[in-house]
N, C-alpha and C positions, 0 to 999 in steps of 0.2 A: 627281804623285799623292800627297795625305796621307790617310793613315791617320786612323781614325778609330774610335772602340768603336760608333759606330753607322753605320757603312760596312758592307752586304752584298758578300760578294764569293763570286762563284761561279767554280770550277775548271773545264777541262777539259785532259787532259792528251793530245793526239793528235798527227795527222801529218795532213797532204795532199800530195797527189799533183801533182808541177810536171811535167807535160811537155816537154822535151828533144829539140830535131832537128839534127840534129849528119851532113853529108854525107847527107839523105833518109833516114837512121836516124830515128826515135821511143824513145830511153831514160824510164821513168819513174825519177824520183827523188824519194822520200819526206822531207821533212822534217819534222823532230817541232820542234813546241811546246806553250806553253801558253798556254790562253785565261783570259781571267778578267773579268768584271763588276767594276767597283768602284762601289756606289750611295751613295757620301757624297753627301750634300745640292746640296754647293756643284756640282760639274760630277761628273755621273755620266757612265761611257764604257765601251768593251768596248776591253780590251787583249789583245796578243801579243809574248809572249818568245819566240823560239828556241830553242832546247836546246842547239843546236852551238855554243855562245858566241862566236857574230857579233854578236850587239848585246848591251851592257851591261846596259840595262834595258830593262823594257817597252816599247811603242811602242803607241798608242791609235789606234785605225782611226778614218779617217776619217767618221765615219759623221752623213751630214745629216740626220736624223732626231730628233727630237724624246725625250728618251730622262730620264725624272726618278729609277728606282730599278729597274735592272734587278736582279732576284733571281738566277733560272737562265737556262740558257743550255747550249748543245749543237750540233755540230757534222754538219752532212751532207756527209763526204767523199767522195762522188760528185759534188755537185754543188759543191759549195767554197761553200757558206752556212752563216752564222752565225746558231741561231735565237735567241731571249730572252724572256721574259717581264719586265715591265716593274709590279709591284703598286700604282706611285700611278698612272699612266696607264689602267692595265686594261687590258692590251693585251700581245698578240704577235706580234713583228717577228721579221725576217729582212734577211739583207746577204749578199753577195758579202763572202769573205775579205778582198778588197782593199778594200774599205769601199761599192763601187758601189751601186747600183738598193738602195736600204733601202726596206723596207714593212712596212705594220702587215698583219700577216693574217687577224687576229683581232681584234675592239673590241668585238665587240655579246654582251650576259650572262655577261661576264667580271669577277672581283671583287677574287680577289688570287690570281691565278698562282704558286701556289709555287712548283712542279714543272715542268719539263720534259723530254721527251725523244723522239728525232732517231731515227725506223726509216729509212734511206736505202735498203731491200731490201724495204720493203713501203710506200714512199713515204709515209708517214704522221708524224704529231707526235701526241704524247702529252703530257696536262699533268692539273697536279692544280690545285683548285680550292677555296681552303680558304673561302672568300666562301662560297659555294655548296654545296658536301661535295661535290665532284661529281670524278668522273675522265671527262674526256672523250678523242674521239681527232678527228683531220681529217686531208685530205690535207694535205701538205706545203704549198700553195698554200692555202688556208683552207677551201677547200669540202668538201662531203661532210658535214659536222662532225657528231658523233653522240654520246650520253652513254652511258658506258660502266657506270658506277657510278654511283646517287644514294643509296642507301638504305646504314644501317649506317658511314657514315662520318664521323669528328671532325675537322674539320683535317687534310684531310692535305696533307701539307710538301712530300712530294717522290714522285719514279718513278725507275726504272730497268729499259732493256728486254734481255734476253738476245737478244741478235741472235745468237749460236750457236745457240740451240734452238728460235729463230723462236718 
């Protein structure tokens, strides 16, 4: 991975939940890492580091999908998917942690994804829409899809949902 001043790179700093059966026991054990987008030109990818320093450096998911400048990005640890917004594609994907079943969820009147974010408790994704001024929301799978804000908006860049206070 090289660094670059016009490399986007989006954080996410979480855990998921690995299931453990051990003698018909079920242990959950959490492991924390971090996610991040790196959208340099030459090969954009979604990476994960660990936190427990078992791997040195990042490691880039496998991910078959077609992927040119992912922005943001967010995580639904219930279902162990990675979502993204992608601003030269116009488009938002999702994957399995382990890089599996990748899909676009989103393609049609979308412009430049700044924003995103992952409600796993009310099944939904939230994104901002700076092409358009628009905040919109959907189900987690693409459907439903609804505009939530179009009016009084300049660019805007980014969301963040309080999942405490729903």
């Amino acid at each position: 991975m090289a660094w670059s001043p016009w490399s986007a790179i989006s954080l996410s700093l979480t855990s998921y939940k690995i299931e453990l059966t051990v003698n018909y026991l079920i242990f959950e054990v959490f492991q924390k890492f971090l996610v991040f987008a790196d959208g340099s030109y030459s090969q954009a990818k979604i990476f994960m580091l660990p936190l427990d320093g078992s791997i040195v450096g990042p490691t880039a998911l496998p991910i078959e999908l077609s992927m040119t400048r992912p922005v943001a990005l967010d995580l639904d640890i219930t279902d162990n998917r990675i979502y993204w917004t992608d601003v030269t594609l116009n488009t938002i994907s999702r994957v399995f942690i382990n890089g599996s079943s990748p899909e676009v969820i989103i393609s049609l009147d979308v412009f430049t994804p700044d924003g995103l974010a992952v409600d796993p408790l009310g099944g939904n994704i939230y994104w901002t829409d700076t092409g358009t001024n628009k905040i919109e929301v959907s189900r987690m799978d693409g459907t439903m899809r609804k505009t939530l804000i179009d009016q009084d908006l300049d660019q805007p860049r980014d969301i963040i949902l309080d999942l405490n206070r729903g």
